[in-house]
TORGUVO-251893 format. One line per field, with one value per residue (C-alpha): residue number from 1; residue in one letter; chain; y, z, x. Coordinates in steps of 0.1 Angstrom, whole numbers, plus 5000, padded with zeros to 4 digits. Layout:
# TORGUVO-251893
n	c(NUM/...)
res	c(A/...)
chain	c(A/...)
north	c(Y/...)
up	c(Z/...)
east	c(X/...)
//
This chain:
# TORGUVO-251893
n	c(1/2/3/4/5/6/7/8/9/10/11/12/13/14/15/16/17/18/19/20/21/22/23/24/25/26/27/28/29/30/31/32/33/34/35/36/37/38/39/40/41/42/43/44/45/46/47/48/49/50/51/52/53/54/55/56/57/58/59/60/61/62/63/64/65/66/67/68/69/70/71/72/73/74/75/76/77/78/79/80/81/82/83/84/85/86/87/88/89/90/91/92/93/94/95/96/97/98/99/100/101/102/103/104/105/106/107/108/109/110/111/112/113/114/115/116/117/118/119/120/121/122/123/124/125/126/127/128/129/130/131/132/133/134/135/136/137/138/139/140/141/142/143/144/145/146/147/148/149/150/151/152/153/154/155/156/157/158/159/160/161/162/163/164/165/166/167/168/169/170/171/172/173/174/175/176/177/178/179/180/181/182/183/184/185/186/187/188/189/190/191/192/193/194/195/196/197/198/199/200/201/202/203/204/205/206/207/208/209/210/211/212/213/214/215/216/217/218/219/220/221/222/223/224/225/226/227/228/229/230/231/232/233/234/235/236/237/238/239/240/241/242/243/244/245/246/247/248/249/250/251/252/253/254/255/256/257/258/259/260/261/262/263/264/265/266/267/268/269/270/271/272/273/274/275/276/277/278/279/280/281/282/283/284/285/286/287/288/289/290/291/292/293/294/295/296/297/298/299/300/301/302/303/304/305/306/307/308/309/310/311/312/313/314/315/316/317/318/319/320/321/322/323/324/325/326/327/328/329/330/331/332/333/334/335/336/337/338/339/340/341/342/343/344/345/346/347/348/349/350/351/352/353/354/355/356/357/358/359/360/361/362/363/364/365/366/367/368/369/370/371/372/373/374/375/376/377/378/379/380/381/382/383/384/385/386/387/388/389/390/391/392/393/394/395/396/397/398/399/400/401/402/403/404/405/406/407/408/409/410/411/412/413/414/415/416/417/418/419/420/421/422/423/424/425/426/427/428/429/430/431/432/433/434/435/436/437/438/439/440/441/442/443/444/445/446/447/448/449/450/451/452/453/454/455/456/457/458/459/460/461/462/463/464/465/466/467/468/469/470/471/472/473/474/475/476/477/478/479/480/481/482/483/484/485/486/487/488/489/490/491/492/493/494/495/496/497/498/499/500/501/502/503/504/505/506/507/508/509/510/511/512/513/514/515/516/517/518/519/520/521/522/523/524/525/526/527/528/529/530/531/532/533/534/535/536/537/538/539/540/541/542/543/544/545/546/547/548/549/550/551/552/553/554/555/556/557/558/559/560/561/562/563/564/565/566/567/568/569/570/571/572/573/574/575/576/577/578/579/580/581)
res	c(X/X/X/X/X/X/X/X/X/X/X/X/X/X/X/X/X/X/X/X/X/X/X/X/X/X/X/X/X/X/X/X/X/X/X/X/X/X/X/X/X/X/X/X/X/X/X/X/X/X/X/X/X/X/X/X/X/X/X/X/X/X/X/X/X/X/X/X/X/X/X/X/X/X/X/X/X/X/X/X/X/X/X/X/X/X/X/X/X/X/X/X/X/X/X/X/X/X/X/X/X/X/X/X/X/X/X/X/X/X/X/X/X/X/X/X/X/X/X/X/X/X/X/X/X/X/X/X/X/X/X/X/X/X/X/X/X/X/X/X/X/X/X/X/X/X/X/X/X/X/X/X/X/X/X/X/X/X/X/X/X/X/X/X/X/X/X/X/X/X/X/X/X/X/X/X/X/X/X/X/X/X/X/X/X/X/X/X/X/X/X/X/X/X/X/X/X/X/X/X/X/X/X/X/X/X/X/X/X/X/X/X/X/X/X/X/X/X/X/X/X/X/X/X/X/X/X/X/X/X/X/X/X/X/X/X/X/X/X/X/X/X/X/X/X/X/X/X/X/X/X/X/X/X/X/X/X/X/X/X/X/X/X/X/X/X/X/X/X/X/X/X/X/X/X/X/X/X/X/X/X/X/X/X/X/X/X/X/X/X/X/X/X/X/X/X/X/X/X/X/X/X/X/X/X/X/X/X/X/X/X/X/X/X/X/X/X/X/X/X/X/X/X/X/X/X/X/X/X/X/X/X/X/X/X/X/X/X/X/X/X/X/X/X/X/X/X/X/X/X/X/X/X/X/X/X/X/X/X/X/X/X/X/X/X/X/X/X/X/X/X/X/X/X/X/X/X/X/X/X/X/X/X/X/X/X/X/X/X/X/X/X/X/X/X/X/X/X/X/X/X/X/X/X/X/X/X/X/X/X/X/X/X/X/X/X/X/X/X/X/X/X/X/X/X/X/X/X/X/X/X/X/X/X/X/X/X/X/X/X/X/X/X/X/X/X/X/X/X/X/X/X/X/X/X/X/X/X/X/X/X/X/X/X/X/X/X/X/X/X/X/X/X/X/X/X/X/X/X/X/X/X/X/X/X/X/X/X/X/X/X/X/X/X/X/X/X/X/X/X/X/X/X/X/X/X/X/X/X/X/X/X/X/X/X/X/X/X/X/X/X/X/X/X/X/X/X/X/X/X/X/X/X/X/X/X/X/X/X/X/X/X/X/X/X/X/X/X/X/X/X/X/X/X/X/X/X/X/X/X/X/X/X/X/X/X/X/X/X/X/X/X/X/X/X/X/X/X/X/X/X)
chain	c(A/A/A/A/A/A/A/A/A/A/A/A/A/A/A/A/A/A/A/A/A/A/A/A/A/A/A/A/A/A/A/A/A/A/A/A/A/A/A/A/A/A/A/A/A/A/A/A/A/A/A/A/A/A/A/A/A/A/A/A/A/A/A/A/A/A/A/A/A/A/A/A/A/A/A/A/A/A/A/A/A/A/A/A/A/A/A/A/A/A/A/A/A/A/A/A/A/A/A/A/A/A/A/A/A/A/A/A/A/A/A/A/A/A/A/A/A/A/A/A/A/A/A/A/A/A/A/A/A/A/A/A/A/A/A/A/A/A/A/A/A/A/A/A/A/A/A/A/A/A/A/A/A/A/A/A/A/A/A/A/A/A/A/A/A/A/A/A/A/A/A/A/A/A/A/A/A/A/A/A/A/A/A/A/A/A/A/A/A/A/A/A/A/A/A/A/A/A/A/A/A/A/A/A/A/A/A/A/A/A/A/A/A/A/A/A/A/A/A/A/A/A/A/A/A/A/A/A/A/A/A/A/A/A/A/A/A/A/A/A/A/A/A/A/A/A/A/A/A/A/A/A/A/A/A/A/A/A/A/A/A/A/A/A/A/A/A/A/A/A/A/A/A/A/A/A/A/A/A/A/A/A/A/A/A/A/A/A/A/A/A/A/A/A/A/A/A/A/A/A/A/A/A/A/A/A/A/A/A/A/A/A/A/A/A/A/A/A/A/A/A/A/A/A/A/A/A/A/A/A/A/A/A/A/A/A/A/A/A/A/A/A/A/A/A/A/A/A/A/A/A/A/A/A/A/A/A/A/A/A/A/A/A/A/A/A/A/A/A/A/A/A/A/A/A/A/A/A/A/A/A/A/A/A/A/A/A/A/A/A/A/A/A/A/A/A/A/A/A/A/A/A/A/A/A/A/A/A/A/A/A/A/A/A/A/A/A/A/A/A/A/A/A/A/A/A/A/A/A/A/A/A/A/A/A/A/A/A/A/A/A/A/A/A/A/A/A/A/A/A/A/A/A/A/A/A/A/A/A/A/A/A/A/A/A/A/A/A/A/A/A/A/A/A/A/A/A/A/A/A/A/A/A/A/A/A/A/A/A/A/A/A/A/A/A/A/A/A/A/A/A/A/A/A/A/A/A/A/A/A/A/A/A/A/A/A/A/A/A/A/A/A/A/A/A/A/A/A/A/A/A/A/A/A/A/A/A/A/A/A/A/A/A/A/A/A/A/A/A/A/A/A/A/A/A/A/A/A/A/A/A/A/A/A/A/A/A/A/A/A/A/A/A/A/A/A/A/A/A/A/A)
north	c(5000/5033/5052/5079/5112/5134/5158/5160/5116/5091/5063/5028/4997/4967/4930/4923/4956/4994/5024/5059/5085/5123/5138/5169/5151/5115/5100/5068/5079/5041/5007/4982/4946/4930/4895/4887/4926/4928/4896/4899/4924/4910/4872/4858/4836/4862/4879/4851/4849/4883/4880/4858/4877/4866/4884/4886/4898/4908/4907/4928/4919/4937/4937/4970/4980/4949/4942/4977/4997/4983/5020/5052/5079/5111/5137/5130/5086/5057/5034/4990/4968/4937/4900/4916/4939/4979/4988/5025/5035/5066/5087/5098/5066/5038/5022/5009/5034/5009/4982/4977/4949/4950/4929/4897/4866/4858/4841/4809/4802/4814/4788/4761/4762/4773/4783/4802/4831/4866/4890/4916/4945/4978/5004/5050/5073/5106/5133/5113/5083/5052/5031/4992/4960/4922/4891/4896/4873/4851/4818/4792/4787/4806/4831/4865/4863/4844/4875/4874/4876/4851/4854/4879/4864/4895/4922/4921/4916/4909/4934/4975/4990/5024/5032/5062/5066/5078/5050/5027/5028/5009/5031/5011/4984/4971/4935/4928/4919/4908/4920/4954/4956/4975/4999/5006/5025/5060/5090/5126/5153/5134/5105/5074/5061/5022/4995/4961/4946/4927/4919/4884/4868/4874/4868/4833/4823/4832/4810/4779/4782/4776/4815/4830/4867/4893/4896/4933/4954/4986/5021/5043/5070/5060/5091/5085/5091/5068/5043/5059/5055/5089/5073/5037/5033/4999/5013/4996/4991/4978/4989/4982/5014/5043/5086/5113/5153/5171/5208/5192/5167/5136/5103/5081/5044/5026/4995/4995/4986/4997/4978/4958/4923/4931/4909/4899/4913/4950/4969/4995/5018/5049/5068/5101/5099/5125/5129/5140/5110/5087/5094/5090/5119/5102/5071/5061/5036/5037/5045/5030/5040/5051/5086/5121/5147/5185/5206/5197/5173/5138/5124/5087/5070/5060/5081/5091/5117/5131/5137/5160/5152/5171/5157/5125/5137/5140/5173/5199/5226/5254/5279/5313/5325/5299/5273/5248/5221/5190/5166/5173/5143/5129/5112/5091/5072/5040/5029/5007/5027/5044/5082/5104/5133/5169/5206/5210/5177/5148/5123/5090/5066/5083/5065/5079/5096/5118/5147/5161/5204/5212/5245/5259/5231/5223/5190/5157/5164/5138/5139/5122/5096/5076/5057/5061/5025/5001/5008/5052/5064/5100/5123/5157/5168/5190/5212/5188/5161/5126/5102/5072/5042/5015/4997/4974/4947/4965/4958/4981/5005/5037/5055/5063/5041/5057/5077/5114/5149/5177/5212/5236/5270/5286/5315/5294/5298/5274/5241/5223/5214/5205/5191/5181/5179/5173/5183/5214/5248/5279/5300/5325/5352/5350/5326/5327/5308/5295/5287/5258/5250/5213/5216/5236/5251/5275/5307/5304/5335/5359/5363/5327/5322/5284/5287/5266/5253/5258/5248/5262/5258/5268/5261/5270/5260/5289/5291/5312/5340/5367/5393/5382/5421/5417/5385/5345/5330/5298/5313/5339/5303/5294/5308/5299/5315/5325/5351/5348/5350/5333/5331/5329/5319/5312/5347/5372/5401/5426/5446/5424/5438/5419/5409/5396/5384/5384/5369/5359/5325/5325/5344/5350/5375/5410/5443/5450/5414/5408/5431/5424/5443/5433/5437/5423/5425/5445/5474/5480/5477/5469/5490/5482/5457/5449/5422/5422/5461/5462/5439/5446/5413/5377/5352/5388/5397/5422/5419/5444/5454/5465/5470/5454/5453/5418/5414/5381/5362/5360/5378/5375/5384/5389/5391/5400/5404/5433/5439/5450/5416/5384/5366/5354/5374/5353/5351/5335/5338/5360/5366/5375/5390/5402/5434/5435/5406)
up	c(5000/4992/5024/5040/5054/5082/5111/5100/5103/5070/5081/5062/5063/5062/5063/5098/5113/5110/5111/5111/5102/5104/5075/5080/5098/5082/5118/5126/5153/5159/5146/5156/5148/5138/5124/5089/5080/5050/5032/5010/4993/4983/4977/5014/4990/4974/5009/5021/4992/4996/5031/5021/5001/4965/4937/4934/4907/4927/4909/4910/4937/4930/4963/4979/4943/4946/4984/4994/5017/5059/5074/5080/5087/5100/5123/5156/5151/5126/5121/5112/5094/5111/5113/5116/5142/5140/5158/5168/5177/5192/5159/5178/5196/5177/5207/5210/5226/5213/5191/5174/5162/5135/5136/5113/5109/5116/5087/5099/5105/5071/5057/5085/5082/5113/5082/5062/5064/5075/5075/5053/5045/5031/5057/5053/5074/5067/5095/5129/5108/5101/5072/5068/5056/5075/5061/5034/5000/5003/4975/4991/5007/4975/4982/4978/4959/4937/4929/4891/4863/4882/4918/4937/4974/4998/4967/4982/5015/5023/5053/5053/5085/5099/5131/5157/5147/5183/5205/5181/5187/5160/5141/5113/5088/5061/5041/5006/4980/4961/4973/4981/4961/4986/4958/4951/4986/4988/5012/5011/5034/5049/5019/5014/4981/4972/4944/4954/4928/4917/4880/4863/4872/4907/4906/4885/4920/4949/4927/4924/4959/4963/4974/4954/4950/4934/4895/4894/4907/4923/4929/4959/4978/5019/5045/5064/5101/5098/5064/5053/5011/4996/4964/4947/4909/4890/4858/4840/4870/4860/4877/4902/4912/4928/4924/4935/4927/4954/4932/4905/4924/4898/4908/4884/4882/4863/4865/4879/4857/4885/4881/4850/4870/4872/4873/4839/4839/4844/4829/4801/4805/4823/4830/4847/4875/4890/4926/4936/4921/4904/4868/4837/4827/4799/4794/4774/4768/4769/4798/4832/4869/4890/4881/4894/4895/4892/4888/4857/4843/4850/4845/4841/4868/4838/4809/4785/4775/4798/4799/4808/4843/4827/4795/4795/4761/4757/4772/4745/4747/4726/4708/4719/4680/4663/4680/4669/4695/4708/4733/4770/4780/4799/4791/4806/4795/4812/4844/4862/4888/4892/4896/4931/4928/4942/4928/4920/4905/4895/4909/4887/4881/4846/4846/4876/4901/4875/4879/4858/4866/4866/4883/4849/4824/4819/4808/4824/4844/4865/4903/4888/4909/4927/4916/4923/4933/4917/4942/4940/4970/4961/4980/4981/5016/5045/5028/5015/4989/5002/4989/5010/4995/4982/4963/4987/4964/4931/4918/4887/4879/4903/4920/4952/4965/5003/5019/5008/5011/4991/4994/4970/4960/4933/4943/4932/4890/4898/4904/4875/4867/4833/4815/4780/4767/4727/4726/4738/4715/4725/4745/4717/4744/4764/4764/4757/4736/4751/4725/4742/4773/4778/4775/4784/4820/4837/4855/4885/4902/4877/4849/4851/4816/4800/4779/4752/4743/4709/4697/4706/4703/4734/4774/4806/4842/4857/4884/4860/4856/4875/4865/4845/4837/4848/4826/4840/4849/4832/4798/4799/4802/4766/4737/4696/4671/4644/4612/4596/4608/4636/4622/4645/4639/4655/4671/4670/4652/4680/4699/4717/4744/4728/4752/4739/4762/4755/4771/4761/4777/4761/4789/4766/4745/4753/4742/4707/4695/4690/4674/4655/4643/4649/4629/4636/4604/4588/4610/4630/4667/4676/4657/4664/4697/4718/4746/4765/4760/4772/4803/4816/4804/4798/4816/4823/4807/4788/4782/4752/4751/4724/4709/4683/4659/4646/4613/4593/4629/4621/4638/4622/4641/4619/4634/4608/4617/4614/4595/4625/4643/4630/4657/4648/4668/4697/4715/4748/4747/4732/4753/4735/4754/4741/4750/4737/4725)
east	c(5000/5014/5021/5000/5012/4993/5005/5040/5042/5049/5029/5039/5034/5060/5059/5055/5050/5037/5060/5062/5087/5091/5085/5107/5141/5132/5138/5120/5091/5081/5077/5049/5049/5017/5025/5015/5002/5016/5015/4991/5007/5045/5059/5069/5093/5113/5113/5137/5153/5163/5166/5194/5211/5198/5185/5153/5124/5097/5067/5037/5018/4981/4973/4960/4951/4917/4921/4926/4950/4944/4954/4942/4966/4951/4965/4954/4949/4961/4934/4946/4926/4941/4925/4894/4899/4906/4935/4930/4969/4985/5000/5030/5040/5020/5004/4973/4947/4916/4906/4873/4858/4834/4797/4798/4803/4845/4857/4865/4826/4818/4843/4841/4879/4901/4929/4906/4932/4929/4900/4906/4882/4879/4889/4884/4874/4850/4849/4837/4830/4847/4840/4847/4837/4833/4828/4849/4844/4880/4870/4886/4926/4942/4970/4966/5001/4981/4956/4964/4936/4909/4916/4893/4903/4894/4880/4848/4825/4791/4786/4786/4798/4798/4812/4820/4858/4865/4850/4839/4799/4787/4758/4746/4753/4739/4740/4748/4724/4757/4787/4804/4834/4866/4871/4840/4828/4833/4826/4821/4807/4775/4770/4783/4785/4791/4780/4765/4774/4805/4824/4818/4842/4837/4799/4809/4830/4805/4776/4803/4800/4768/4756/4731/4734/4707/4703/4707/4735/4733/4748/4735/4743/4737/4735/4768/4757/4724/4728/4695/4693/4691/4692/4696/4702/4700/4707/4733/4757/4788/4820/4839/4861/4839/4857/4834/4843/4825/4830/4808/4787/4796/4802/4823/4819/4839/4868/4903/4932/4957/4997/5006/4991/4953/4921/4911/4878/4877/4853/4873/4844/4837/4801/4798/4763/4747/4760/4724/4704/4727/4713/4741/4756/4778/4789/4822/4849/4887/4890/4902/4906/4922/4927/4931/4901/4914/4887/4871/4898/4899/4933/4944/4963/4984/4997/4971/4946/4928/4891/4864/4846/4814/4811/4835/4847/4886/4900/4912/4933/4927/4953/4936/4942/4935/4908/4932/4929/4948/4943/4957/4980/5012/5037/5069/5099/5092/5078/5054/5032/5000/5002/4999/4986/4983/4971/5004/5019/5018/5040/5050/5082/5095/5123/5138/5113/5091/5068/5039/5041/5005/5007/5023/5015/5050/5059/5072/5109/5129/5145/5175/5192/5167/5136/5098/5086/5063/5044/5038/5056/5061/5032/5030/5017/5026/5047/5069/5072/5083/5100/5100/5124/5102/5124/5145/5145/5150/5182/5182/5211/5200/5225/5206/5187/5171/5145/5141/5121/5124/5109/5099/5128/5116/5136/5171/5176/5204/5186/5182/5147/5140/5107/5097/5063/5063/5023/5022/5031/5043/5010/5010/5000/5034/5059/5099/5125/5154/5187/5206/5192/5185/5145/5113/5113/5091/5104/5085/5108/5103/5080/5059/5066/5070/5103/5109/5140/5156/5191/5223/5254/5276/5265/5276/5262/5235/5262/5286/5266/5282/5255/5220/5217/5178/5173/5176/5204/5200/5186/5221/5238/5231/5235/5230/5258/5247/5249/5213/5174/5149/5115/5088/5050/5021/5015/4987/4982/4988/5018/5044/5068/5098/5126/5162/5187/5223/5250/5292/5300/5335/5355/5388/5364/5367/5353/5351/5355/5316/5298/5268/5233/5200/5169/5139/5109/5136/5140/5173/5163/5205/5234/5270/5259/5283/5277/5308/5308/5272/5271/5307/5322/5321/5296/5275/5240/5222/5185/5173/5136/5114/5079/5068/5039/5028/5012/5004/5011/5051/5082/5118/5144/5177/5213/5240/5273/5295/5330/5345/5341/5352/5330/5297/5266/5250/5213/5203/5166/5139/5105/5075/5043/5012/5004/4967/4947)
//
């Protein structure tokens, strides 16, 4: 299960035991040991294997993705999900300040088999509520290492439980007509939604075994405090994976397609349900959870396009000048997990440990030297981002392999934080060229524009530049030589503020040595420029403004050099905004 963060504490979970770290100093707070908690998610043989010293190929364990995660982190109490108890513990020590057991049948009665195996169950919590699951669905003695394309052991249960998260007073529960699928029971504010219902191949196992469930499935939405239906739908209920965006009231059903092992027969399609009565909104295929709901925009858990939450129809973005539209999307190098997510980013294994900017719409970058797990382990909360190691057992070529956290500096033009995105053009309204730079990059501590990288021809580190003259360090960094013109389309007919930034990286030219003119549609803007002359030396810039009236939606910028310099005329970067659309 990925690991959950609250009040300043990581909270994870290992094979034998429970932890939690400090997310600020990384220092271990505690460690619990509850025997058996995590196998059902990782191969107890390739544990001793490794144990041992061997390499080992651990494979994907779905696990949490169908089962679901046993914990609940919050600030002030960490609820376990363990052999059908709830283990309320202390968050800053880990003790045990209660346990809670949930009504139902114990699942060695439901089997008449003393090794049946644990009770597993969904487990969430919503304000003063808890939320859980008891006689869970477990078809027969298999191992949940075994959950591959047919197994379902612990995806569902037959019982619905809502308790008093603080002293564990049970308020209400309700039985299945079917089955209550873990992934499909959701919360928010004072509703409760969930499916009774579960996927065919699921439904084919509880009949072999002699149950027999109810023809129709169902979606409803259950008032929280009292299990009271607001609503109940039976209109074409299919899915088994419940999201819910409380800023638009929709409630998406669809299937889970979470790790590259997953069951064989999830549902590819998606609909979009009124929150308010459960009635379709839109209904379409391609399209699998989990996913990520930021405002509007639904995006997939794994690279793709992403969608509209309103419509369900693929999410367009539109050149402002144009209408010209393409599809919104992410993309990665390589990698097996399912994305985290916050307002800011998304966080996914690209390779190395990747990132999605959202805040500016910037591309895919890396944290270079250490890994994102197969399991997501990268979360964005409490003012950091984490990065707890979750790949003990990997044995590809990364150079650090620990625990990390990072916090944000946008105020530093020295770090190095690159990102490509091949779909996305140049926002015709602002945006800036960069010649030689290693890709697209934001400048979060000046202007906020994306720059695009172009190619250049001589680099230096940001860390060289004594002076940026009022420009960026890392666009002074680069330049492109050349005696000839830049053509740039796509714009709109209007006045730009036009911005060129200079710099001379070669330290052994001096004053008077490159001189060039500059033209831009044909009219001089730059007679006789001299950078080193300008900025007061080598590895020091000089930014050059101008106004500038587009016509025809095309800017050429010409640089010609000079007969009194036998060097050939240089630019860093050139920053075009829009002064009145």
């Amino acid at each position: 299960p990925r690991p959950k963060v609250s009040g300043g504490r990581q909270v994870y979970l290992g094979v034998e035991n429970i932890s939690a770290r400090c997310v600020y100093s990384g220092r271990k707070l505690w460690r619990r040991d509850f025997a058996g908690i995590g196998h059902p998610f990782t191969d107890l043989g390739d544990e001793r294997n490794w144990e041992r010293g061997r390499e080992v190929y651990m494979s994907n364990i779905p696990g949490a993705t169908y089962i679901g995660s046993p914990l609940v982190a919050l600030e002030d109490a960490v609820y376990l999900r363990y052999d059908g108890d709830i283990h309320k513990l202390d968050p800053a020590t880990g003790e045990t300040v209660a346990e809670f057991t949930p009504p139902g049948r114990p699942v060695e009665e439901i089997y008449d088999d003393e090794d049946a195996g644990p009770e597993w169950g969904h487990i969430s919590v919503q304000g003063d509520y808890l939320v859980t699951t008891s006689e869970p669905h477990l078809f027969g003695a298999q191992r949940y290492r075994d959950l591959g394309r047919t197994n379902h052991r612990g995806t569902s249960s037959r019982r619905l439980v809502v308790m008093d998260r603080h002293d564990g007073e049970v308020l209400w529960e309700r039985d299945a007509d079917i089955g209550f699928r873990h992934g499909a029971i959701i919360s928010e504010g004072d509703r409760l939604f969930v499916i009774d219902g579960l996927s065919e191949n699921a439904l084919e196992a509880i009949v072999r075994r002699g149950e027999k469930p109810a023809d129709t499935s169902q979606v409803m939405a259950l008032d929280i405090g009292s299990g009271e239906e607001l609503w109940v739908s039976d209109s074409d209920v299919f899915g088994t994976f419940l999201l819910y965006s409380a800023g638009h009231d929709i409630l998406l059903e669809g299937g889970s397609r979470d790790l590259r092992r997953r069951l064989g027969d999830e549902p590819g399609r998606l609909v979009g349900r009124s929150g308010d009565d459960g009635e379709i909104l839109w209904d379409r295929g391609g399209f699998t959870l989990p996913g990520a709901i930021r405002d509007d925009m639904l995006i997939p858990g794994r690279p793709g396009d992403a969608i509209s939450l309103l419509t369900g129809e693929t999410w367009q973005r539109a050149q402002p000048h144009t209408g010209r539209t393409s599809s919104w999307s992410y993309r990665r190098t390589y990698g097996c997990n399912t994305l985290n997510a916050s307002n800011h980013l998304l966080l996914y294994r690209s390779g190395y440990a990747g990132y999605f900017d959202l805040e500016y719409d910037s591309g895919t970058g890396n944290f270079s030297g250490f890994r994102s797990g197969c399991t997501a382990n990268m979360i964005a909360a409490d003012g950091v981002l984490n990065a707890l190691d979750y790949t003990r057992t990997c044995t590809c070529s990364y150079a650090l392999q620990t625990s990390l956290a990072m916090v944000h500096m946008p105020g530093d033009s020295n770090i190095e934080s690159w990102t490509r995105y091949d779909a996305s053009r140049p926002d015709p309204e602002r945006f800036g060229l960069n010649y030689g730079a290693p890709g697209r990059r934001v400048d979060v501590a000046g202007s906020e524009l994306v720059w695009h990288d172009r190619s250049g021809t001589n680099h230096r580190h940001p860390s060289a530049i004594k002076d940026n003259g009022g420009g960026i360090d890392w666009v002074a960094a680069s330049v492109r030589e050349l005696n000839g013109t830049i053509g740039i389309g796509d714009l709109i007919d209007t006045t730009y503020t036009v911005r060129l930034h200079f710099a001379e990286l070669d330290e052994s030219v001096g004053a008077g040595e490159r001189v060039f003119d500059v033209l831009i549609d044909g009219e001089e803007v730059l007679s006789g420029y001299d950078i080193v002359g300008e900025a007061g030396g080598a590895l020091r810039a000089a930014v050059e403004e101008f106004t500038v009236d587009v016509e025809g939606g095309r800017l050429e910028v010409e640089f010609r050099g000079t007969g009194d310099s036998d060097l050939d005329p240089v630019i860093s970067g050139i920053e075009l905004i829009a002064e009145d659309i």
